[in-house]
N, C-alpha and C positions, 0 to 999 in steps of 0.2 A: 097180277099187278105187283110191283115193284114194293113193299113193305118199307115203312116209314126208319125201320134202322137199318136196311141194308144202303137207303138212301145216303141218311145221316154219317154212315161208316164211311162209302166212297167220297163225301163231302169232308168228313175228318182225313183220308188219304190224304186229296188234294191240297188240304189245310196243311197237312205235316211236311208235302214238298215245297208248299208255297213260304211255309214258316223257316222251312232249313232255308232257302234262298236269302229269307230277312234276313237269318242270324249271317250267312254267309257273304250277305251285301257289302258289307264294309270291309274287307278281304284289300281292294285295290287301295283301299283309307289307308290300313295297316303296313301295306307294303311301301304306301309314299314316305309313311313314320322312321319305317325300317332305313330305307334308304338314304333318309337325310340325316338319321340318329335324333330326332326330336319329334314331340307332340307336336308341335309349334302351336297355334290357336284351336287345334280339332281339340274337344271338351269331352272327357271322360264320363261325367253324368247320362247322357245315353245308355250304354255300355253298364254299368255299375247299377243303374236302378233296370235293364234288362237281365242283370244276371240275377237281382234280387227276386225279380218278377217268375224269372224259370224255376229258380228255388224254392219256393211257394208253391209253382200250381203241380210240380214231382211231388209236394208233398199232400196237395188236392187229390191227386190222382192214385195213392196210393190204395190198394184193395181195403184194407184197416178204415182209410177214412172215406171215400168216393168209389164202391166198388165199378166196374166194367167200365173202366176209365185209360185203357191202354193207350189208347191214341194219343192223351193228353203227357202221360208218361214219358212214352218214346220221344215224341218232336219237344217236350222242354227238358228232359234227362239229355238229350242232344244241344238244345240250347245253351244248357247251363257250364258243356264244356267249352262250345265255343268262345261264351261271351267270357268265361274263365280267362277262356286265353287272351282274351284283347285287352283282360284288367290287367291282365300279368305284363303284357307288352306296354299299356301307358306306364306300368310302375319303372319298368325297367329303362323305360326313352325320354321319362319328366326327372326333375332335379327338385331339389331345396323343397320349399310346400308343397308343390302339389304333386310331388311324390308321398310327402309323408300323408296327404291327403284321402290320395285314391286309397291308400294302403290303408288306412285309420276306417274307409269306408268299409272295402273286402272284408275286414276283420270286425267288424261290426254288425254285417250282412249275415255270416258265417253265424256268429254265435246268437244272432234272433231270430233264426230260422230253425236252429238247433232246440232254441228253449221253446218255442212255438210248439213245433213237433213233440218235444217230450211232453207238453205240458197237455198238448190235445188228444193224446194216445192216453195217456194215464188217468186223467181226470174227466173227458166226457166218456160216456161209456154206450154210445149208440153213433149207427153210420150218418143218419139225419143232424145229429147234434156235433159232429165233426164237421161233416162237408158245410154246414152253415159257418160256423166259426172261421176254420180255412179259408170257405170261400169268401166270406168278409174280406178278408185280409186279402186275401185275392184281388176281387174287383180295386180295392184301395190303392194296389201295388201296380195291378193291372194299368189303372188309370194314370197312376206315377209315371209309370216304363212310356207311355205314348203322349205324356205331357213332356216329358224330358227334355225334346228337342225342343221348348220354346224357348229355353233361353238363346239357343242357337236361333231359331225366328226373330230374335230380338237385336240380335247381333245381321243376322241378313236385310233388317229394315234399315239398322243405324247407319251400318256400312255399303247399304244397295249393293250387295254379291253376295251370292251364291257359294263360293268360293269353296267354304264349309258346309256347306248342308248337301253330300252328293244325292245326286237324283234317284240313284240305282236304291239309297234304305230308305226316300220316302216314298217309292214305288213299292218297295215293298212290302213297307207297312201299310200300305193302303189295300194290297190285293188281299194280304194275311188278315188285315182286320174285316176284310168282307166276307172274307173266304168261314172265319172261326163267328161269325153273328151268325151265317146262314148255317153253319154247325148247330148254334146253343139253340136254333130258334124252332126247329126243325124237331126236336124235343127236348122244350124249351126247361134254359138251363140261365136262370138270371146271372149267375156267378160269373159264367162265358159269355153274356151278353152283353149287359152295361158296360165293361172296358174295351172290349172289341169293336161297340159300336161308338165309344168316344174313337177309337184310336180309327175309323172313317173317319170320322171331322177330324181331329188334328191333321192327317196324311193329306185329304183335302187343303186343308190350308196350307200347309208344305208345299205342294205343289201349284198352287196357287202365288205364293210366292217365288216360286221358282221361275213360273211363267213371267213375272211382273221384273226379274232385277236378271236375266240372264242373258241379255243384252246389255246392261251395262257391267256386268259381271268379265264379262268378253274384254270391254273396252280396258277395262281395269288391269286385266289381264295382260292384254297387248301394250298396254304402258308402262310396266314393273318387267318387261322383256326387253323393250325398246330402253326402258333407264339401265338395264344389266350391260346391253349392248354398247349403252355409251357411257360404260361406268369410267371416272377421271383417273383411271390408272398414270401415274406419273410416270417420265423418262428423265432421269439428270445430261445435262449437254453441256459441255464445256465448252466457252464461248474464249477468245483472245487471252481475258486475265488469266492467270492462273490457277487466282483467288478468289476466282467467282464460277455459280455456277446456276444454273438455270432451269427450272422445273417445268416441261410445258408440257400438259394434256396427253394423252396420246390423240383425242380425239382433233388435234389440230389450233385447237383455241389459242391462238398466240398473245392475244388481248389479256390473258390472266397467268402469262409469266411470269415469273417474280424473282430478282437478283438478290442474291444472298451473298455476304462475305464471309469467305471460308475463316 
């Protein structure tokens, strides 16, 4: 018979491909960023409380405080460069606030994780009395990282699209949070539990609203194309005077010409 951590181990595998895919998901976000030189409305708060969240559980997973925690190690010491790198690309692609913003977070993240760490290695002096402490702060940060995207949920009611919210990180998040419950439960681990199994229901409702506005998400879509397509680019025409001159549409609109004297 199959032993309950050889189980749990291939369960944590699957967990570490399914989790690099999360961190990975937002890869086509990044490149739309790249491309047009701007954040435009995609929200860094995802991003910034996932990298906090990785930050925390490399420091859960460490032999000092949660020994035989490797799995947990690899896929958020992995996490924490990617999502690194997306805070780096919003600071470098936002302007005025909410560059100084992200930036003021990064640096905020960095140095309470830092003092975290020192303060839990030197002052508790047992694995039980670390891993609780960490893990605290875990599930808390845990539960942050996969509430995150509500304010974007808030924004996909107000505005009915989808537009922002891609499908590909809240599939992901839904498979990863399944994937790391049936980990902690397997032998059971509350710290991995309770944010894991919030961050099912959040993904749930993501997709859930995804279903509900990505039809009219489309429509939206096809009308900010169709308005590009007939944007009022002007042509000047000189008409008989010499001293007049005449603005019409390119799109043909003769109706909204207008005579100016030179």
């Amino acid at each position: 018979m199959v032993s309950a951590d050889a189980i749990r181990t291939a369960v944590g595998i699957l967990g570490n491909a399914i989790a690099l895919g999360l961190f990975l998901s937002p890869v086509p976000t990044f490149v739309k960023i790249w491309k047009k030189g701007s954040v435009q409305e995609f929200s860094p708060i995802p991003y910034v409380a996932t990298l906090l969240n990785c930050m925390m559980w490399v420091v859960y997973g460490l032999p000092m405080v949660h020994p035989h925690s490797m799995l947990v190690i690899t896929i958020n010491g992995s996490g924490l460069v990617i999502e690194l790198s997306y805070v780096l690309l919003f600071i470098v692609y936002s302007s005025g606030g909410k560059r100084l913003k992200v930036l003021v977070m990064l640096l905020a993240e960095t140095a309470f994780v830092g003092v975290v760490a020192l303060l839990v290695l030197t002052l508790a002096h047992t694995h039980e009395r670390r891993s609780m402490i960490v893990g605290v702060l875990c599930v808390f940060f845990g539960t942050m990282m996969y509430a995150a995207p509500l304010s974007v949920m808030k924004m996909v009611i107000r505005s009915k699209s989808v537009e922002y919210m891609p499908l590909s990180l809240s599939l992901a998040s839904f498979f990863n949070g399944v994937c790391w419950t049936a980990y902690a439960l397997i032998r059971f681990d509350p710290y991995i539990t309770i944010p894991n199994g919030l961050g099912v229901m959040f993904a749930v409702a993501q997709l859930v609203l995804y279903a509900m506005y990505y039809k009219s998400t489309q429509r939206q879509v096809e009308a900010k194309k169709r308005k590009a397509e007939l944007g009022l680019t002007e042509v000047v025409v000189v008409k008989g005077d010499a001293n007049k001159i005449v603005s019409v549409p390119i799109n043909g609109g003769g109706s909204n010409a207008e005579n100016r004297d030179m």
